[in-house]
mmCIF file as Biopython writes it, N, C-alpha, C and O atoms, coordinates in Angstrom:
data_model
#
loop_
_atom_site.group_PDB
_atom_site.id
_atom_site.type_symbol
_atom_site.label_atom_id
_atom_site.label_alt_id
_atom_site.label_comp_id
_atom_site.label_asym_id
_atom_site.label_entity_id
_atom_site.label_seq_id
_atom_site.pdbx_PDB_ins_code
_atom_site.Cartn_x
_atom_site.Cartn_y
_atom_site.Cartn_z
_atom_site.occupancy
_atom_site.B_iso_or_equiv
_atom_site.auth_seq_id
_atom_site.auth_asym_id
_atom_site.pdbx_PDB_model_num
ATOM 1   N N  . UNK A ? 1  ? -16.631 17.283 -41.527 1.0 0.0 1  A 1 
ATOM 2   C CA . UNK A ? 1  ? -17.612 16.524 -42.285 1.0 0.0 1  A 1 
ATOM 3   C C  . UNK A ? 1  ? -18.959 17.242 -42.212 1.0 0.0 1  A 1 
ATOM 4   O O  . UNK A ? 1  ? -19.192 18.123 -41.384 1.0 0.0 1  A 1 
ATOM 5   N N  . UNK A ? 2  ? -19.745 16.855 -43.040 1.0 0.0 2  A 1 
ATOM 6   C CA . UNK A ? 2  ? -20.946 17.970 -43.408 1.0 0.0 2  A 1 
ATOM 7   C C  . UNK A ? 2  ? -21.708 16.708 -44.107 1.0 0.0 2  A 1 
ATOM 8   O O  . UNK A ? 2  ? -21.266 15.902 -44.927 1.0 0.0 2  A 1 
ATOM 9   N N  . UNK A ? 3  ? -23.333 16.828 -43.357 1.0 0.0 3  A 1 
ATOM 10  C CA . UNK A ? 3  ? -24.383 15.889 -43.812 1.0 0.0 3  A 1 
ATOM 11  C C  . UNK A ? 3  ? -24.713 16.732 -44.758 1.0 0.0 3  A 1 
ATOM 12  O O  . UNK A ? 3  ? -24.849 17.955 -44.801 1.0 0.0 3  A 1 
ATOM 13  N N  . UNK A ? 4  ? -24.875 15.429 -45.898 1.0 0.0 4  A 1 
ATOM 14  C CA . UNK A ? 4  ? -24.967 16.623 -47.219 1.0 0.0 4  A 1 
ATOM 15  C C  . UNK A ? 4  ? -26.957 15.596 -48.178 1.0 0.0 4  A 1 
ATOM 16  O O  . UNK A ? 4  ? -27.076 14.806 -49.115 1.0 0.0 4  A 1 
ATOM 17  N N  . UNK A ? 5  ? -27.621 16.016 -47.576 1.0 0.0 5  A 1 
ATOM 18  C CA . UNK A ? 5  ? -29.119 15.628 -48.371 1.0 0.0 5  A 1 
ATOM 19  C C  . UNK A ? 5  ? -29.412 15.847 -49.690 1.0 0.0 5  A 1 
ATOM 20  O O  . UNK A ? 5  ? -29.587 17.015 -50.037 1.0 0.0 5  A 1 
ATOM 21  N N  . UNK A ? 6  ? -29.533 14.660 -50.785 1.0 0.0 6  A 1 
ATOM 22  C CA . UNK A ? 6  ? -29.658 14.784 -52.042 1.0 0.0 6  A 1 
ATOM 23  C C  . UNK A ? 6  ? -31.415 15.043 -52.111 1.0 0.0 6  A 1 
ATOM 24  O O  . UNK A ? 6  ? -32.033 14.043 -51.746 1.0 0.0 6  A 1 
ATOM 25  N N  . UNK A ? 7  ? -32.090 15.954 -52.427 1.0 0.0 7  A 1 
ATOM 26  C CA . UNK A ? 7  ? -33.176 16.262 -52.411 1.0 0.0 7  A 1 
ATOM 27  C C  . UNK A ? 7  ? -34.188 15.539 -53.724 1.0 0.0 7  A 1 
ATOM 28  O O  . UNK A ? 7  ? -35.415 15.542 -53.818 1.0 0.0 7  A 1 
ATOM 29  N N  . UNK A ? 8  ? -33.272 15.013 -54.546 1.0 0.0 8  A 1 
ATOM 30  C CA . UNK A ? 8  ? -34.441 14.264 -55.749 1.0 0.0 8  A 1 
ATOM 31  C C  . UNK A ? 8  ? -34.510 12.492 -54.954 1.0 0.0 8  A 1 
ATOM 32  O O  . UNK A ? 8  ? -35.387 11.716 -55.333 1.0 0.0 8  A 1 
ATOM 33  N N  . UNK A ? 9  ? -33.673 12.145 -54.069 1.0 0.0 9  A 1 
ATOM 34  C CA . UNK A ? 9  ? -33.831 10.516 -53.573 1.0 0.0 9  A 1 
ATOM 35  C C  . UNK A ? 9  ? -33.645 10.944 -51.886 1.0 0.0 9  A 1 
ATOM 36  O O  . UNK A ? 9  ? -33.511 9.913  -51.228 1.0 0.0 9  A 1 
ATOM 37  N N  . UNK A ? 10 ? -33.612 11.942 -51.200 1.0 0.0 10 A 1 
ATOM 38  C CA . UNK A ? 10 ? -33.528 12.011 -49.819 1.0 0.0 10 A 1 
ATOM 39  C C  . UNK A ? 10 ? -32.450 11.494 -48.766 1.0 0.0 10 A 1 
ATOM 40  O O  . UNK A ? 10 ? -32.313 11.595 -47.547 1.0 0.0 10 A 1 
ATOM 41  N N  . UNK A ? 11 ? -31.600 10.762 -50.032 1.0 0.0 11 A 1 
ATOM 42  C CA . UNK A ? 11 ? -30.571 10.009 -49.099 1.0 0.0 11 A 1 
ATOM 43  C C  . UNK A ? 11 ? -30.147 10.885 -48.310 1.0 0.0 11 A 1 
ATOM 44  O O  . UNK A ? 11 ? -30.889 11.862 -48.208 1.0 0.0 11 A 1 
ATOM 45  N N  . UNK A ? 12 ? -29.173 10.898 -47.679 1.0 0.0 12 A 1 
ATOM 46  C CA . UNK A ? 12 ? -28.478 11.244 -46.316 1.0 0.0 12 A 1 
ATOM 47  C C  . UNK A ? 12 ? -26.937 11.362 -46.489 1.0 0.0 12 A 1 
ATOM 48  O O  . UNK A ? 12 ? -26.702 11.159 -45.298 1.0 0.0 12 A 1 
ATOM 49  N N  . UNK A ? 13 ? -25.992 11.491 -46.902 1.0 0.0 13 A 1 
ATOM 50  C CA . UNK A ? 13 ? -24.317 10.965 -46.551 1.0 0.0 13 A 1 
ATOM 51  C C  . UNK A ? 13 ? -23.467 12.221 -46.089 1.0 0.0 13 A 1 
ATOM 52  O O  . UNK A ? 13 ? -23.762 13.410 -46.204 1.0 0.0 13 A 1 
ATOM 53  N N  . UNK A ? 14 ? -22.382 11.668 -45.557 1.0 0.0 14 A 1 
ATOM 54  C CA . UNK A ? 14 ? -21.232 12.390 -45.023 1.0 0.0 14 A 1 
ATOM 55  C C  . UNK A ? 14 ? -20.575 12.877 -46.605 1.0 0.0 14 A 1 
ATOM 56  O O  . UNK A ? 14 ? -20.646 12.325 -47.703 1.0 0.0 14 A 1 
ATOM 57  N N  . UNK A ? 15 ? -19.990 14.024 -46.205 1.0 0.0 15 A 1 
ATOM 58  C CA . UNK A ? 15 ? -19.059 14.754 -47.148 1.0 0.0 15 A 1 
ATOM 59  C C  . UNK A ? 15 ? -18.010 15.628 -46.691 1.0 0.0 15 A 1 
ATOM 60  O O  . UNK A ? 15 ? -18.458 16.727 -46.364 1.0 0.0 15 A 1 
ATOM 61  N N  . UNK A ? 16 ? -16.782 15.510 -46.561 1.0 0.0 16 A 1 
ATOM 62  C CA . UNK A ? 16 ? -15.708 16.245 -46.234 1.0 0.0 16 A 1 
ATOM 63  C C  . UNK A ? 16 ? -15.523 17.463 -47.243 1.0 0.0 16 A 1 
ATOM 64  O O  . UNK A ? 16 ? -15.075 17.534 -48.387 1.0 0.0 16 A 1 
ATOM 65  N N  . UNK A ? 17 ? -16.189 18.630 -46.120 1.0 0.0 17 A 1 
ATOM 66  C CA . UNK A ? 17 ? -16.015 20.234 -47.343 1.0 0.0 17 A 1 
ATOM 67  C C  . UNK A ? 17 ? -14.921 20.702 -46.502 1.0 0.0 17 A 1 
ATOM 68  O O  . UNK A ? 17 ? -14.692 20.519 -45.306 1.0 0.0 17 A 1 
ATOM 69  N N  . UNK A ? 18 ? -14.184 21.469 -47.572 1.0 0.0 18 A 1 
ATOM 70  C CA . UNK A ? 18 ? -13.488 22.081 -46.990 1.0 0.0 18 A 1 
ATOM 71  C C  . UNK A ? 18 ? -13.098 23.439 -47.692 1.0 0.0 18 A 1 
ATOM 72  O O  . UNK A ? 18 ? -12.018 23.725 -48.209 1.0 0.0 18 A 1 
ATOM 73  N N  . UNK A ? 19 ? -14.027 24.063 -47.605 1.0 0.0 19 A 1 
ATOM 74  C CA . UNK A ? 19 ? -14.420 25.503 -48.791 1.0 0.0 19 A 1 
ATOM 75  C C  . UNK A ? 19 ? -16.279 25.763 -48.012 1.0 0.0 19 A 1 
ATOM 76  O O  . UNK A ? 19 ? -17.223 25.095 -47.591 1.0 0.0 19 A 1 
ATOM 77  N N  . UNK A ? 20 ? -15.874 27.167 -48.229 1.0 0.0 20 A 1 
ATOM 78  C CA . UNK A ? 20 ? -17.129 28.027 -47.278 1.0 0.0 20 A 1 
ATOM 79  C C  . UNK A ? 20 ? -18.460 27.319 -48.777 1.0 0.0 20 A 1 
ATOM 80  O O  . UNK A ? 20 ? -18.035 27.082 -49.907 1.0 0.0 20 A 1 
ATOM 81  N N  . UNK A ? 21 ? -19.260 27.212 -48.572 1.0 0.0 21 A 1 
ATOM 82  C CA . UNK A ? 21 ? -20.713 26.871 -49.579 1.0 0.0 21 A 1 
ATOM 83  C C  . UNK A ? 21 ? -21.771 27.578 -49.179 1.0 0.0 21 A 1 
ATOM 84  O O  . UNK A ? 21 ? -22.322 27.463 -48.085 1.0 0.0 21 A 1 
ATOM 85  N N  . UNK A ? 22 ? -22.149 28.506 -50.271 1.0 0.0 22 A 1 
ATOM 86  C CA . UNK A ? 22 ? -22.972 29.111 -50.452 1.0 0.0 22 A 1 
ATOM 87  C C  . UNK A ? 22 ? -24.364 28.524 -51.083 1.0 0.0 22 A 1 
ATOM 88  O O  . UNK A ? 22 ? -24.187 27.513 -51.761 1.0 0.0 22 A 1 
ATOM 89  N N  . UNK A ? 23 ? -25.858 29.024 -50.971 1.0 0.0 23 A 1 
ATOM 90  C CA . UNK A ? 23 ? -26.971 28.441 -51.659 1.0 0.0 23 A 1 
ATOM 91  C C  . UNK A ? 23 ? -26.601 29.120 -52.745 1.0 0.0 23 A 1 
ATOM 92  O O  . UNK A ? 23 ? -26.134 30.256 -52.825 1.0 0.0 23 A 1 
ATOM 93  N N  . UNK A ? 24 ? -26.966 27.952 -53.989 1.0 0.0 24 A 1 
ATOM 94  C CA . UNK A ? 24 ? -26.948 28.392 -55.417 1.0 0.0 24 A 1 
ATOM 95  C C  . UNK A ? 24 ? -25.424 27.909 -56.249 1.0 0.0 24 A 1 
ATOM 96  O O  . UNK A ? 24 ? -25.105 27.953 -57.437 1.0 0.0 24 A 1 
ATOM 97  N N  . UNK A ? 25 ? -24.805 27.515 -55.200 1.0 0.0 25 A 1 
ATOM 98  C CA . UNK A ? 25 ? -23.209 27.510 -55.662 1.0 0.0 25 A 1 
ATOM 99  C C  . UNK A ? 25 ? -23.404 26.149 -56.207 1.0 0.0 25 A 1 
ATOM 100 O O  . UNK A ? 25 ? -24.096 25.241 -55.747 1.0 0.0 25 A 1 
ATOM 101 N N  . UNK A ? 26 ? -22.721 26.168 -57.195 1.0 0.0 26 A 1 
ATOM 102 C CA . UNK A ? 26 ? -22.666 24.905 -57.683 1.0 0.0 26 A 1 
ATOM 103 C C  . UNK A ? 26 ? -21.310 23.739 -56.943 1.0 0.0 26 A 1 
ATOM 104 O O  . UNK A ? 26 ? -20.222 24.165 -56.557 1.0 0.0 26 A 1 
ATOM 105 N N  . UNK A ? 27 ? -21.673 22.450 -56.897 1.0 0.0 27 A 1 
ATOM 106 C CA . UNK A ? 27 ? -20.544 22.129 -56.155 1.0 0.0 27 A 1 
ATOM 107 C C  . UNK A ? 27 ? -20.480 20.472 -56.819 1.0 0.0 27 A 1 
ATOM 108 O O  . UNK A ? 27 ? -21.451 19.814 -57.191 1.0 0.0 27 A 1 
ATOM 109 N N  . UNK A ? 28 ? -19.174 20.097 -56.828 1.0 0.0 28 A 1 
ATOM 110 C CA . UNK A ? 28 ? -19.158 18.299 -57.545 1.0 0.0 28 A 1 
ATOM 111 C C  . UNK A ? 28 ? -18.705 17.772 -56.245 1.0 0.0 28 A 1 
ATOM 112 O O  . UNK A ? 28 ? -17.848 18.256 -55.506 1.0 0.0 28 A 1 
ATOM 113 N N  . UNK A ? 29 ? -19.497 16.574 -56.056 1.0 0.0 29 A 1 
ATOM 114 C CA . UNK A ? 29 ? -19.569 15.853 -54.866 1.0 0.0 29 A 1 
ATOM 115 C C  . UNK A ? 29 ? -19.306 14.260 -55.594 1.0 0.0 29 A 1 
ATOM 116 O O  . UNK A ? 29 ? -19.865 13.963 -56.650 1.0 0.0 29 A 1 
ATOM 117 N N  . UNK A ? 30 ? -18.658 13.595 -55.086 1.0 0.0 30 A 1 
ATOM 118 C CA . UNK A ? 30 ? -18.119 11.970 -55.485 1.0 0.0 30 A 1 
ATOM 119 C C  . UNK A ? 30 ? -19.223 11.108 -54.885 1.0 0.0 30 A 1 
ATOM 120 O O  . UNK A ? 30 ? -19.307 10.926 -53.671 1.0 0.0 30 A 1 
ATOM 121 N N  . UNK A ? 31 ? -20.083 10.573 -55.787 1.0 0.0 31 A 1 
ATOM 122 C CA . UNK A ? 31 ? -20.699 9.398  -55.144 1.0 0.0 31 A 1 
ATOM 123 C C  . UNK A ? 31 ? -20.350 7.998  -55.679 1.0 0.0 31 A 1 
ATOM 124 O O  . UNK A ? 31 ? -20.191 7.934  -56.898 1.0 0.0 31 A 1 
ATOM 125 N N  . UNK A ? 32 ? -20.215 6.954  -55.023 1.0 0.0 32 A 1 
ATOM 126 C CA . UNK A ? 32 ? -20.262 5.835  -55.758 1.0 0.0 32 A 1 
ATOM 127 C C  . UNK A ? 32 ? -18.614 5.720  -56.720 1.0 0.0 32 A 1 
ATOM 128 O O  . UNK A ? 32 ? -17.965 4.836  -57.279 1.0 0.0 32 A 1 
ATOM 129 N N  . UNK A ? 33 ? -18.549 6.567  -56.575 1.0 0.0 33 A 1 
ATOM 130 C CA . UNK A ? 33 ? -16.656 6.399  -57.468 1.0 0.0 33 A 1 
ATOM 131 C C  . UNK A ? 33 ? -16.801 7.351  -58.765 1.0 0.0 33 A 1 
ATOM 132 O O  . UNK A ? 33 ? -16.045 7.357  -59.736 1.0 0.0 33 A 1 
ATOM 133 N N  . UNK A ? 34 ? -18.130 8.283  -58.529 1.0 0.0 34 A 1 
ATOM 134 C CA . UNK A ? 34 ? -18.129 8.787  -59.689 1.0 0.0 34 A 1 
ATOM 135 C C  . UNK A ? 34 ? -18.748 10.651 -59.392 1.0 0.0 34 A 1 
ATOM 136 O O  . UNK A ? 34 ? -19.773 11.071 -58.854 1.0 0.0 34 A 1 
ATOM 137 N N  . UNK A ? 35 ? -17.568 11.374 -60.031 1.0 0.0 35 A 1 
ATOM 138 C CA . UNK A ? 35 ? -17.751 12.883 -59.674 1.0 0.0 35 A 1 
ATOM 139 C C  . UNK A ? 35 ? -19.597 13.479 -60.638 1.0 0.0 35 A 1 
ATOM 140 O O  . UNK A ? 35 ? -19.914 13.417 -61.826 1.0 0.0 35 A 1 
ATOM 141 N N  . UNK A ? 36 ? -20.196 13.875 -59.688 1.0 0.0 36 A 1 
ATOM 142 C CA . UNK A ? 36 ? -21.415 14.979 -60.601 1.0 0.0 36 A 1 
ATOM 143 C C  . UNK A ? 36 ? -21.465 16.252 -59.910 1.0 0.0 36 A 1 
ATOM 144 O O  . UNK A ? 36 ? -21.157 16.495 -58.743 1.0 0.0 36 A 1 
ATOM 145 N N  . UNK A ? 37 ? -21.783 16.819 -60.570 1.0 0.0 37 A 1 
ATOM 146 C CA . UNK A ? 37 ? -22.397 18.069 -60.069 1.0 0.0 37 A 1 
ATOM 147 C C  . UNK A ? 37 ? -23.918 18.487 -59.501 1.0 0.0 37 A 1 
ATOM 148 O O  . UNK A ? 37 ? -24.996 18.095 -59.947 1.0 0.0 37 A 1 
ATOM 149 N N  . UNK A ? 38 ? -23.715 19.270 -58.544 1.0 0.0 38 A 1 
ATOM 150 C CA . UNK A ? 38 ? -24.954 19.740 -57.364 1.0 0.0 38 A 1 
ATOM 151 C C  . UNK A ? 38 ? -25.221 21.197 -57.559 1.0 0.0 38 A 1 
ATOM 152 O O  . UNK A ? 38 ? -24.322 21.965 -57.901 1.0 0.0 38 A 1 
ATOM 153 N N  . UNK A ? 39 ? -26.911 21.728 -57.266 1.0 0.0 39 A 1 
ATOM 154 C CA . UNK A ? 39 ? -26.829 22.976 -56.916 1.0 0.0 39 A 1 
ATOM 155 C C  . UNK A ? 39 ? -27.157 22.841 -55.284 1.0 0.0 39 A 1 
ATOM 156 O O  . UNK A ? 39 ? -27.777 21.937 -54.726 1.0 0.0 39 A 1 
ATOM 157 N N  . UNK A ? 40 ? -26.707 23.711 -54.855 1.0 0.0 40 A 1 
ATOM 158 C CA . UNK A ? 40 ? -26.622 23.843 -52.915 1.0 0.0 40 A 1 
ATOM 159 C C  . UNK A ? 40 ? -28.176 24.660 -52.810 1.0 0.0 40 A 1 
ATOM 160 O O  . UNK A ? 40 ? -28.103 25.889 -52.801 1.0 0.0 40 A 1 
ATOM 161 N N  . UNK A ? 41 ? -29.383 24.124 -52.742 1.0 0.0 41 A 1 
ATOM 162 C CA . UNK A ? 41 ? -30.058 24.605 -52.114 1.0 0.0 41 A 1 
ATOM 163 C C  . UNK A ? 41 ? -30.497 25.198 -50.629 1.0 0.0 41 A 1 
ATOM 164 O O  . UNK A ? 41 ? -31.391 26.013 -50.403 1.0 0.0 41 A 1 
ATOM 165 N N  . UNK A ? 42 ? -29.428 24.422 -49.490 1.0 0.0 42 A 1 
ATOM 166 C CA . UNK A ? 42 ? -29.620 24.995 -47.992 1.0 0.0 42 A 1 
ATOM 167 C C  . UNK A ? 42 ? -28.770 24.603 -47.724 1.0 0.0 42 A 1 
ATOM 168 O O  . UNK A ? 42 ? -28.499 23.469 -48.120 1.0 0.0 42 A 1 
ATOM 169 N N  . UNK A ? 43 ? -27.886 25.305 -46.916 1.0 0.0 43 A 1 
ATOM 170 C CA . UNK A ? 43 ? -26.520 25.556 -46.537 1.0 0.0 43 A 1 
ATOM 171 C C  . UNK A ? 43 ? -26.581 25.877 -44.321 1.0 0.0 43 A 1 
ATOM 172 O O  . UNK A ? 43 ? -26.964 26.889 -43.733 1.0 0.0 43 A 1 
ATOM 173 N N  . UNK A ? 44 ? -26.041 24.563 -43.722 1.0 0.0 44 A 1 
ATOM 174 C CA . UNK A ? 44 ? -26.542 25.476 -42.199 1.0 0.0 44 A 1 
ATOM 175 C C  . UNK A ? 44 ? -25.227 25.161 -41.587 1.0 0.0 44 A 1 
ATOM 176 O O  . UNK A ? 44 ? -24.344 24.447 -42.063 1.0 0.0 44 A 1 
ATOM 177 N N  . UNK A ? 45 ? -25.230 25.768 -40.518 1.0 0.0 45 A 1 
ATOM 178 C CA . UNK A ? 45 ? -24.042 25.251 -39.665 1.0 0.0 45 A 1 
ATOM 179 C C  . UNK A ? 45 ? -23.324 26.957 -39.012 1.0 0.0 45 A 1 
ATOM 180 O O  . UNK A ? 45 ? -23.674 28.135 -39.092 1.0 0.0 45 A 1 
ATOM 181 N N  . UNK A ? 46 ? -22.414 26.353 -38.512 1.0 0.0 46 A 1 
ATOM 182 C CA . UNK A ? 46 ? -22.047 27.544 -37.076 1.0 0.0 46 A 1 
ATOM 183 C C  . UNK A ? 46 ? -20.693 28.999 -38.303 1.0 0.0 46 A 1 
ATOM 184 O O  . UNK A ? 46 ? -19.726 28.837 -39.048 1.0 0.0 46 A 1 
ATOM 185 N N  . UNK A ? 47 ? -21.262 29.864 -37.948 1.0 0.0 47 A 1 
ATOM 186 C CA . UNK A ? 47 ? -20.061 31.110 -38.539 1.0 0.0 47 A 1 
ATOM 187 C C  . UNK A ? 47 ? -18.790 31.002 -37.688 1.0 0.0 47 A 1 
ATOM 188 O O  . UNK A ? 47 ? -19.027 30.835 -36.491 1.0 0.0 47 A 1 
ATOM 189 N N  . UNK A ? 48 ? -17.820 31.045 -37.944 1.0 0.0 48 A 1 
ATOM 190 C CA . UNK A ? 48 ? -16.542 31.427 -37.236 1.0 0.0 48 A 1 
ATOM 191 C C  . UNK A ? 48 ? -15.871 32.510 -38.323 1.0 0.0 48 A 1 
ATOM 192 O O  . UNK A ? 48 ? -15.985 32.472 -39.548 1.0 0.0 48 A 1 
ATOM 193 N N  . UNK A ? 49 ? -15.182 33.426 -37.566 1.0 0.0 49 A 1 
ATOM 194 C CA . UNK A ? 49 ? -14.763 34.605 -38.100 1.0 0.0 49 A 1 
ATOM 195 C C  . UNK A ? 49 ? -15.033 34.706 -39.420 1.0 0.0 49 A 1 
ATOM 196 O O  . UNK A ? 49 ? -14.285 34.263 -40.291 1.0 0.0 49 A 1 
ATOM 197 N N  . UNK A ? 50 ? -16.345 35.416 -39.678 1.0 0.0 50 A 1 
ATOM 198 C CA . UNK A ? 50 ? -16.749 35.812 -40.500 1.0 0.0 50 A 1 
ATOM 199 C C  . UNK A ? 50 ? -17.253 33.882 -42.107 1.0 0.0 50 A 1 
ATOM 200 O O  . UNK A ? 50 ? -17.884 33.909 -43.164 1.0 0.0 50 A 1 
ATOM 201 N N  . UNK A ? 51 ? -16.724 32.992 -41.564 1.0 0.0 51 A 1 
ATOM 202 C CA . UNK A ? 51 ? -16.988 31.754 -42.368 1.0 0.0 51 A 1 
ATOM 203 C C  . UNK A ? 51 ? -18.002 31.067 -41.865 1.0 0.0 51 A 1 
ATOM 204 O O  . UNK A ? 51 ? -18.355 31.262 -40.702 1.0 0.0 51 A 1 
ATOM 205 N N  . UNK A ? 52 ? -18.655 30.107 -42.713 1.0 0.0 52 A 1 
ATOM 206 C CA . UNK A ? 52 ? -19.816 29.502 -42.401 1.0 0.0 52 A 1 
ATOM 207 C C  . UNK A ? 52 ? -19.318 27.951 -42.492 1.0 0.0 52 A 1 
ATOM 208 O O  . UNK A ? 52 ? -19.266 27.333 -43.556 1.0 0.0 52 A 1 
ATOM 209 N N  . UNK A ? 53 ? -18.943 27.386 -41.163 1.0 0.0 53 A 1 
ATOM 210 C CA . UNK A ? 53 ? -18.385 25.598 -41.286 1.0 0.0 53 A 1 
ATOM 211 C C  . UNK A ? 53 ? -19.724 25.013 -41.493 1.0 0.0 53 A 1 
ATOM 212 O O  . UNK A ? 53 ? -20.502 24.973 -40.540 1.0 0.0 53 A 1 
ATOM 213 N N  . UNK A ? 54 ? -20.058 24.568 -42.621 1.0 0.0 54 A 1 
ATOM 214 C CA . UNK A ? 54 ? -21.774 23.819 -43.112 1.0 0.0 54 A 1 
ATOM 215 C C  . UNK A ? 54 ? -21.297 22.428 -42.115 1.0 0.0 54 A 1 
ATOM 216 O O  . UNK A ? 54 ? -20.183 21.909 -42.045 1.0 0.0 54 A 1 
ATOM 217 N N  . UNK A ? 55 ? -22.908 21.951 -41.201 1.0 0.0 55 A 1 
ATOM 218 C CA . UNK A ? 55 ? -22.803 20.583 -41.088 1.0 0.0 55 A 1 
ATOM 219 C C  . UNK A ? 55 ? -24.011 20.195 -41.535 1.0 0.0 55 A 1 
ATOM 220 O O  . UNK A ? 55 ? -24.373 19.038 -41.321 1.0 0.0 55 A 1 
ATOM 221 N N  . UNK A ? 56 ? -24.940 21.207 -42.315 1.0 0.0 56 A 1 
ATOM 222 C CA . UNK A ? 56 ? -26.284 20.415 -43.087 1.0 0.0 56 A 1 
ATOM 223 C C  . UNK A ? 56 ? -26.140 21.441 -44.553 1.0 0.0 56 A 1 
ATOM 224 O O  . UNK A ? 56 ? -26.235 22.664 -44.656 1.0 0.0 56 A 1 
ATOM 225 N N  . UNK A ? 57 ? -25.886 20.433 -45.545 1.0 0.0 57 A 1 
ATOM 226 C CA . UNK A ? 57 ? -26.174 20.832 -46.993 1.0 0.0 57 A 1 
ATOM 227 C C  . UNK A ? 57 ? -26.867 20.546 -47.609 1.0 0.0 57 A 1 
ATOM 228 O O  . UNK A ? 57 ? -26.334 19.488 -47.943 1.0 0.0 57 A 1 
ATOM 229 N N  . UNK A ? 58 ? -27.930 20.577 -48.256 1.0 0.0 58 A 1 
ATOM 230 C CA . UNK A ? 58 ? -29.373 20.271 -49.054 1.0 0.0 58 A 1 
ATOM 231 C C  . UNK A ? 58 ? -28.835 20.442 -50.324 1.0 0.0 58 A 1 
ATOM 232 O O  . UNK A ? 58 ? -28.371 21.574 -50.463 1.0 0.0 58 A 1 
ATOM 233 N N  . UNK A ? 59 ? -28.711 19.610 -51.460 1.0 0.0 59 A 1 
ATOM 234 C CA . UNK A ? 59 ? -28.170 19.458 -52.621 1.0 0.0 59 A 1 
ATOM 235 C C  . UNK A ? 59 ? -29.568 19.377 -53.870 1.0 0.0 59 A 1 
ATOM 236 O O  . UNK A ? 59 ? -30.755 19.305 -53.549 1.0 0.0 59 A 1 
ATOM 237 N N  . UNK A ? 60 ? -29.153 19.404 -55.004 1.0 0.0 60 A 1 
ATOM 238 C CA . UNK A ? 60 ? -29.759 18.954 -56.195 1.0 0.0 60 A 1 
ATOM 239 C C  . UNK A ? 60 ? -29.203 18.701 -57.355 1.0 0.0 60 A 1 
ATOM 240 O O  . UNK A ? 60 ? -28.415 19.518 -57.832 1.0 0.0 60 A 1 
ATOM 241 N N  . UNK A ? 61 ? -29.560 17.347 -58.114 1.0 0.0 61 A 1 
ATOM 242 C CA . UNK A ? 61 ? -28.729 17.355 -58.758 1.0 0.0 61 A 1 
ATOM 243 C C  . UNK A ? 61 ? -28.641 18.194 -60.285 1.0 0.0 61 A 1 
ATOM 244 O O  . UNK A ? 61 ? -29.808 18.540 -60.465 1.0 0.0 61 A 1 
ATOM 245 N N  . UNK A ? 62 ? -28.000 18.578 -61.208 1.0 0.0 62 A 1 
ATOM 246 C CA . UNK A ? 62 ? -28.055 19.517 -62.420 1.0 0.0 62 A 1 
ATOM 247 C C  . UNK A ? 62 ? -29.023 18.894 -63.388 1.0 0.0 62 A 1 
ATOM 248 O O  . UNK A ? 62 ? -29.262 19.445 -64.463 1.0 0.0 62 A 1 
#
């Protein structure tokens, strides 16, 4: 799970990634029962062989 920050309302929520995320990558995240799309402005969390497991993602929406 990965705290994922919507940067236009600041909310806060959990998100199960399971794919490396890059800044700039575009990514569709489910809120509310309903799929949109994000750009990944900040991406943090620990490398393991050569991958980046995100547990802080900074989002925006398109």
């Amino acid at each position: 799970m990965a705290k994922v920050i919507f940067n236009d309302t600041g909310i806060e929520e959990e998100h199960e990634i399971d794919f490396e995320v890059r800044a700039g990558q575009t990514i569709t995240l489910i809120r509310d029962g309903v799929k949109e799309k994000y750009i990944v402005d900040i991406v943090s969390g620990p490398i393991y062989e050569n991958t980046c497991h995100p547990t802080l993602i900074r989002v925006r929406q398109i």
